[in-house]
MDAnalysis code that builds the backbone (N, CA, C; Angstrom):
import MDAnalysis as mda
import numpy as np

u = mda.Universe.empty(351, n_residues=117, atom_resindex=np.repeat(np.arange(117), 3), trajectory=True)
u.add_TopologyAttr("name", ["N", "CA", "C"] * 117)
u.add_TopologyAttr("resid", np.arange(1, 118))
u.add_TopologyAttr("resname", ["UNK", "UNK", "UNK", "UNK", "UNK", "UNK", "UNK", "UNK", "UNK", "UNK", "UNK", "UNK", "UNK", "UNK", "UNK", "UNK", "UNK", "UNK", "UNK", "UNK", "UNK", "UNK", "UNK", "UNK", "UNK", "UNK", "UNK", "UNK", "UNK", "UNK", "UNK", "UNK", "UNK", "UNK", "UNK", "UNK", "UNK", "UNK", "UNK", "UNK", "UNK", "UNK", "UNK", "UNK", "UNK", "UNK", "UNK", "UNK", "UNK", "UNK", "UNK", "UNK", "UNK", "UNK", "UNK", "UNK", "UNK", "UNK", "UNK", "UNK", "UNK", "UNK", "UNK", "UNK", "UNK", "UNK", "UNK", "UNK", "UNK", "UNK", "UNK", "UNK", "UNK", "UNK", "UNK", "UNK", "UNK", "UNK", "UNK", "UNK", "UNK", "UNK", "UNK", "UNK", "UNK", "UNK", "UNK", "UNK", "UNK", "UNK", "UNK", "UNK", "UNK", "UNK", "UNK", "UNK", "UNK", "UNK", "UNK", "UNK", "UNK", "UNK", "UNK", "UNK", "UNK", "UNK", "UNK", "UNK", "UNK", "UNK", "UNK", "UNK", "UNK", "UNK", "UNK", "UNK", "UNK"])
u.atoms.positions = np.array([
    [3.843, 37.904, -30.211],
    [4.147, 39.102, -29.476],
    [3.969, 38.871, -27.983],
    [2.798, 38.235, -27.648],
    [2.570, 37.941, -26.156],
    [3.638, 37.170, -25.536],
    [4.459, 36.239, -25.975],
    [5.740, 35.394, -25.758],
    [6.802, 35.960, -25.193],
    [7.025, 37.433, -26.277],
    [8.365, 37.958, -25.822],
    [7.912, 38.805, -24.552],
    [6.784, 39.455, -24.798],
    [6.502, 40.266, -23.092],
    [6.362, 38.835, -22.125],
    [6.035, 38.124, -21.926],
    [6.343, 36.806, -20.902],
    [7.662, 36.527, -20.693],
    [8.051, 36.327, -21.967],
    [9.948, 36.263, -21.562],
    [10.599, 37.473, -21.272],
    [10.114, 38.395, -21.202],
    [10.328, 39.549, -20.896],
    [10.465, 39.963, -19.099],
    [9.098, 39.942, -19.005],
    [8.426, 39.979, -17.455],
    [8.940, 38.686, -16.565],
    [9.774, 37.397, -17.284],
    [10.311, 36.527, -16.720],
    [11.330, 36.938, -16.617],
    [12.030, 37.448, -17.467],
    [13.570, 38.119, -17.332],
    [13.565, 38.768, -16.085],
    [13.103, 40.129, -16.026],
    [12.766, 40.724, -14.769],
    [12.380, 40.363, -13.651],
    [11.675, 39.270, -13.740],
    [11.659, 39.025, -12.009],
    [12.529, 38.379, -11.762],
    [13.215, 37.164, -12.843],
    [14.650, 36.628, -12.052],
    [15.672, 37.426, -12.017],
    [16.001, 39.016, -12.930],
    [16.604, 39.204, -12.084],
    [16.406, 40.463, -10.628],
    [15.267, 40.380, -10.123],
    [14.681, 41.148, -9.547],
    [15.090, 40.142, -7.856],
    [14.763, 39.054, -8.133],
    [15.300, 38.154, -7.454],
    [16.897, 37.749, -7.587],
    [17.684, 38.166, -8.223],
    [19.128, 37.438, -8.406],
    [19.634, 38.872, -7.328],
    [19.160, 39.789, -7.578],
    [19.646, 40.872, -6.719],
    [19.294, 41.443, -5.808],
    [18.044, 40.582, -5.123],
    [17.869, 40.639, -3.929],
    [18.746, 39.427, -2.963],
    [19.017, 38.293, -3.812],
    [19.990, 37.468, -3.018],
    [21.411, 37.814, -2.754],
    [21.932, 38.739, -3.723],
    [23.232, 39.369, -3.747],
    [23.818, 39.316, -2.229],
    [22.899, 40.467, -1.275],
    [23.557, 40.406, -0.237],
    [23.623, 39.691, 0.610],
    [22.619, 38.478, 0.395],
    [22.797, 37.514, 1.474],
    [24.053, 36.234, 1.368],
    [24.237, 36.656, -0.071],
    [25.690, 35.452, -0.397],
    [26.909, 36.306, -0.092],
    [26.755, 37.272, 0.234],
    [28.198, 38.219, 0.230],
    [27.879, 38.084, 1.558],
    [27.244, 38.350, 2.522],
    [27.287, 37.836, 4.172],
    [27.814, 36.684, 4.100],
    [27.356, 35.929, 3.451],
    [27.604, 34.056, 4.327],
    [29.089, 33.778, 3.818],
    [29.471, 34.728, 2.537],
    [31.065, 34.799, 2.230],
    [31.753, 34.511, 3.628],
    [31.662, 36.022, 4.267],
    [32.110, 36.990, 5.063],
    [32.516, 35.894, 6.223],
    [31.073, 35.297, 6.810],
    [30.956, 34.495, 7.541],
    [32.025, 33.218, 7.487],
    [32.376, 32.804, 6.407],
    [32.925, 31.672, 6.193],
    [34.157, 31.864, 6.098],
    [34.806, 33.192, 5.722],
    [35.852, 33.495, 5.763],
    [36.428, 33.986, 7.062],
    [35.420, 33.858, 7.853],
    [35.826, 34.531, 9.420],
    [36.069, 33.077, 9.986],
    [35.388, 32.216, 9.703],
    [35.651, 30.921, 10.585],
    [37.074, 29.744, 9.548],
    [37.251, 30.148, 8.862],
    [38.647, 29.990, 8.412],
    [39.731, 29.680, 8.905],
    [40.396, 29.139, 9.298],
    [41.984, 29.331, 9.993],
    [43.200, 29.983, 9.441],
    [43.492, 30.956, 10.266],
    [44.614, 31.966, 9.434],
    [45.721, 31.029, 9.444],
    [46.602, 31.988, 8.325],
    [47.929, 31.255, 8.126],
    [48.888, 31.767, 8.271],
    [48.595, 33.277, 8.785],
    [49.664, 34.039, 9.329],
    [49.602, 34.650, 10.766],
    [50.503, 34.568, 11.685],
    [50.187, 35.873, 12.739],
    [49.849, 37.368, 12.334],
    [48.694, 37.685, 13.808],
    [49.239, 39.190, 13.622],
    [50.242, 40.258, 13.678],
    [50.411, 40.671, 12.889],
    [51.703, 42.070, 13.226],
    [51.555, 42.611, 14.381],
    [52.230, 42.919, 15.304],
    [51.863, 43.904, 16.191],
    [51.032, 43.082, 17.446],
    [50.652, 42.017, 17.326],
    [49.977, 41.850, 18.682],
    [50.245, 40.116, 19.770],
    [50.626, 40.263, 20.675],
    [51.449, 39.813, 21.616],
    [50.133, 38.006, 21.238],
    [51.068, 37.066, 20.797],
    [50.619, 35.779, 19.985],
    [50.543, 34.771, 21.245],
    [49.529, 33.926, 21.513],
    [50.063, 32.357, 22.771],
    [50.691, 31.542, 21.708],
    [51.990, 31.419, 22.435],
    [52.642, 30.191, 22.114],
    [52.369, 28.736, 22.530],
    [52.752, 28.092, 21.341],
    [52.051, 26.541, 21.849],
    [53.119, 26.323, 22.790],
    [54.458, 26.624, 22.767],
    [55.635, 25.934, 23.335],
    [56.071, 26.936, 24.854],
    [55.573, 27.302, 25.261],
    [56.172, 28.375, 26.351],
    [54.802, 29.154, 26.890],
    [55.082, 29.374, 28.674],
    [53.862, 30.145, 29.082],
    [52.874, 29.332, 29.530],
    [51.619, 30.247, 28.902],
    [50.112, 29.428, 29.194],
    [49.804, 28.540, 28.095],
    [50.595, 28.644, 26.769],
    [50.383, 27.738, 25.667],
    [50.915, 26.512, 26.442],
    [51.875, 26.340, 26.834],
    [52.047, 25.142, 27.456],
    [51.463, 24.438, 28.500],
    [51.558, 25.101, 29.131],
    [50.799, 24.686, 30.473],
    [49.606, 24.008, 30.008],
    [48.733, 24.880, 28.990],
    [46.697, 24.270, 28.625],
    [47.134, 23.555, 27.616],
    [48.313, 23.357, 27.082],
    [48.513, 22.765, 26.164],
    [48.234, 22.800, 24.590],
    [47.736, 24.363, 24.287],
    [47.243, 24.947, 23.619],
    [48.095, 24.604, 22.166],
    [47.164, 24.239, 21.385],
    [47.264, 23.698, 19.507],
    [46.938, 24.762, 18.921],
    [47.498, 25.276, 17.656],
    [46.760, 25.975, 16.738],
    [45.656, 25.383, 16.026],
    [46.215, 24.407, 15.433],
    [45.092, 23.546, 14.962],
    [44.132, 22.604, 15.833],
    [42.974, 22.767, 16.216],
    [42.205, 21.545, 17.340],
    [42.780, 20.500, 17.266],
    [42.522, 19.884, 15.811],
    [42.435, 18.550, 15.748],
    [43.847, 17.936, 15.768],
    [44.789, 19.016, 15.465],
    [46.604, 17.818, 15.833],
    [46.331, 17.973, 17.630],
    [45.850, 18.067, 18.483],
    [45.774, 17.447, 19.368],
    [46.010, 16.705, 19.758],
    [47.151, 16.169, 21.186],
    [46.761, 14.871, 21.012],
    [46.475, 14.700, 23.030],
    [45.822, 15.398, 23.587],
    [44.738, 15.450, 24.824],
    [43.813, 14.426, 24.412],
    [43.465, 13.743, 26.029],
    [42.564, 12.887, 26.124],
    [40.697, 13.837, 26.396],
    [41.328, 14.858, 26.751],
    [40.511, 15.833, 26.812],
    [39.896, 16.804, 25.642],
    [40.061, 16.700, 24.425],
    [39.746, 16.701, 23.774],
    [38.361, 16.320, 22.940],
    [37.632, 17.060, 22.564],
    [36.337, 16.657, 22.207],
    [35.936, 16.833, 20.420],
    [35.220, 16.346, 19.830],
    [35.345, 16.789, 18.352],
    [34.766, 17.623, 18.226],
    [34.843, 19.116, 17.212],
    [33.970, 19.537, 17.297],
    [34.385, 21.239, 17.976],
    [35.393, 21.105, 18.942],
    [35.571, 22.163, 19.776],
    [36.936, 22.685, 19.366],
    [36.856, 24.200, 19.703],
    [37.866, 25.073, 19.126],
    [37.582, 26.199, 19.705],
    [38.964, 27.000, 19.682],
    [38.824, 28.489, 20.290],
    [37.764, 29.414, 20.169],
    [37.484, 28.973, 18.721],
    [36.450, 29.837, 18.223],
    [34.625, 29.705, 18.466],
    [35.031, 28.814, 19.480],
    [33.695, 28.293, 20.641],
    [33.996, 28.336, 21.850],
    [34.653, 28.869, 21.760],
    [34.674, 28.778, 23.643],
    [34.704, 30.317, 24.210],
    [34.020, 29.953, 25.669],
    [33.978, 31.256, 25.905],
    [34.746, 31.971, 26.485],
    [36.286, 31.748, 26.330],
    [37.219, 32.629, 26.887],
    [37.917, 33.467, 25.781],
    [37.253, 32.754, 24.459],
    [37.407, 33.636, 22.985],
    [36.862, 35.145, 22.868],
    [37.372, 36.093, 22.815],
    [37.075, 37.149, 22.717],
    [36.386, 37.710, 21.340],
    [35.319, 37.182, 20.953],
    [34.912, 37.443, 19.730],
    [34.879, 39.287, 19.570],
    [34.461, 39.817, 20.393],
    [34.332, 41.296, 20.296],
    [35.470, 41.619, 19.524],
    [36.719, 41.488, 19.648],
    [38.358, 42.359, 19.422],
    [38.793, 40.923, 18.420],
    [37.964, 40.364, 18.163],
    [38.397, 39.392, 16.941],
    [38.658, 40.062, 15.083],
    [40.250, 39.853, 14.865],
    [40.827, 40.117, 13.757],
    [41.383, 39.339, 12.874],
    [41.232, 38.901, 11.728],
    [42.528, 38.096, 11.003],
    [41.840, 36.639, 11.577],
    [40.895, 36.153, 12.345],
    [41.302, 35.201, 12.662],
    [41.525, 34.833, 14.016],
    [41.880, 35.685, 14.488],
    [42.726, 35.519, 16.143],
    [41.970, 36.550, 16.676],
    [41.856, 36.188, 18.052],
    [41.087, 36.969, 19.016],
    [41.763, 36.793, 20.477],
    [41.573, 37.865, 21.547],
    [42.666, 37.787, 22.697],
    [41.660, 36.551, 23.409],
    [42.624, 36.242, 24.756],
    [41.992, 34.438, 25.033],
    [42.344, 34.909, 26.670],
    [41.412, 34.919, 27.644],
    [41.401, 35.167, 28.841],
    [42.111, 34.295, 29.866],
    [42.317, 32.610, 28.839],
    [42.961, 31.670, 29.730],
    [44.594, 32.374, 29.295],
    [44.682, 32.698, 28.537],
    [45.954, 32.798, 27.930],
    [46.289, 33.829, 28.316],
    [45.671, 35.079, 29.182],
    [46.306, 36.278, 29.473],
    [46.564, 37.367, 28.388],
    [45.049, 36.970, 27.621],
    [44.833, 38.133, 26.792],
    [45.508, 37.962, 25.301],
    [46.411, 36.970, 25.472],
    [47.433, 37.344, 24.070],
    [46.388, 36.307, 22.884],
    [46.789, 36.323, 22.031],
    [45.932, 36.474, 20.589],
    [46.104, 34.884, 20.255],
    [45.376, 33.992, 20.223],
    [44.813, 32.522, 19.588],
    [43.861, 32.989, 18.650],
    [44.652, 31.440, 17.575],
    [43.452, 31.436, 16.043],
    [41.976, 30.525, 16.834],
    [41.337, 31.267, 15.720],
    [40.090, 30.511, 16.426],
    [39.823, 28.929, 15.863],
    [40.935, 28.520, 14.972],
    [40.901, 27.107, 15.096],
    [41.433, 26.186, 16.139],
    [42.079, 26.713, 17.293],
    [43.077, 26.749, 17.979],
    [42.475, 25.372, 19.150],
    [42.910, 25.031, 20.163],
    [42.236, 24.687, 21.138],
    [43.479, 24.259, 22.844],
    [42.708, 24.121, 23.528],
    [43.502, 23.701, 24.923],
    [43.213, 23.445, 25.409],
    [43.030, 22.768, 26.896],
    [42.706, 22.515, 27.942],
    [41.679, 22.845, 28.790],
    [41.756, 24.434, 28.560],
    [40.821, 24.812, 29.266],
    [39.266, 25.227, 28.403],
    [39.459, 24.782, 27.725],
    [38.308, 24.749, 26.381],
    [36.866, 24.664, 26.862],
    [35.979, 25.449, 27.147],
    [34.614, 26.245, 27.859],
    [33.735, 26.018, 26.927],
    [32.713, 25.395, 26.362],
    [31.745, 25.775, 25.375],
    [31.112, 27.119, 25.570],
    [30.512, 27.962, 24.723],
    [29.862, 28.967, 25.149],
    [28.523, 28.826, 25.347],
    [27.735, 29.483, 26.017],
    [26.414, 29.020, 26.880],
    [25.397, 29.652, 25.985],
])
């Protein structure tokens, strides 16, 4: 009899513990799905082009790493730098101050690529 109340009172605290971790794996989801690289534009909001504009000029990639700048560092992406607008960040894309506001993925990178402090 003493066995099953032990396996009992063991039951309960793991899962007393399985559901206190709940919300910390549904954050780090969240998290991981934010640093993601989208695969679509946004609807509705004015995009930097790699080929025309300020995409050209900074030389701006969606992807960091097809890069092919000597300036280039490993490691670095829109989504570190501080002209990334994390505040108004959606989908993925956030407005970009070198770029004149218009919307880069945060896998993205260019020229003028800032670490944040």
């Amino acid at each position: 009899m003493e066995n099953s109340t032990l396996s009992r009172r063991s039951f309960f605290k793991f899962a007393a513990a399985a559901v206190a971790v709940v919300p910390f794996i549904a954050k780090a989801t969240k998290a991981l799905a934010a640093d993601a690289c989208p695969t679509a534009p946004l609807a509705g909001k004015a995009m930097a082009n790699p080929a025309e504009g300020m995409g050209k000029t900074l030389q701006y990639v969606t992807v960091a790493s097809t890069t092919k700048s000597p300036k280039f560092k490993a490691g670095s992406k829109c989504g570190s730098c501080k002209f990334y607008n994390v505040a108004k960040a959606e989908g993925g894309y956030a407005p970009c101050t070198m770029m004149g506001m218009k919307y880069v993925t945060n896998c993205g990178w260019c020229t003028s690529f800032a670490a944040k402090v």
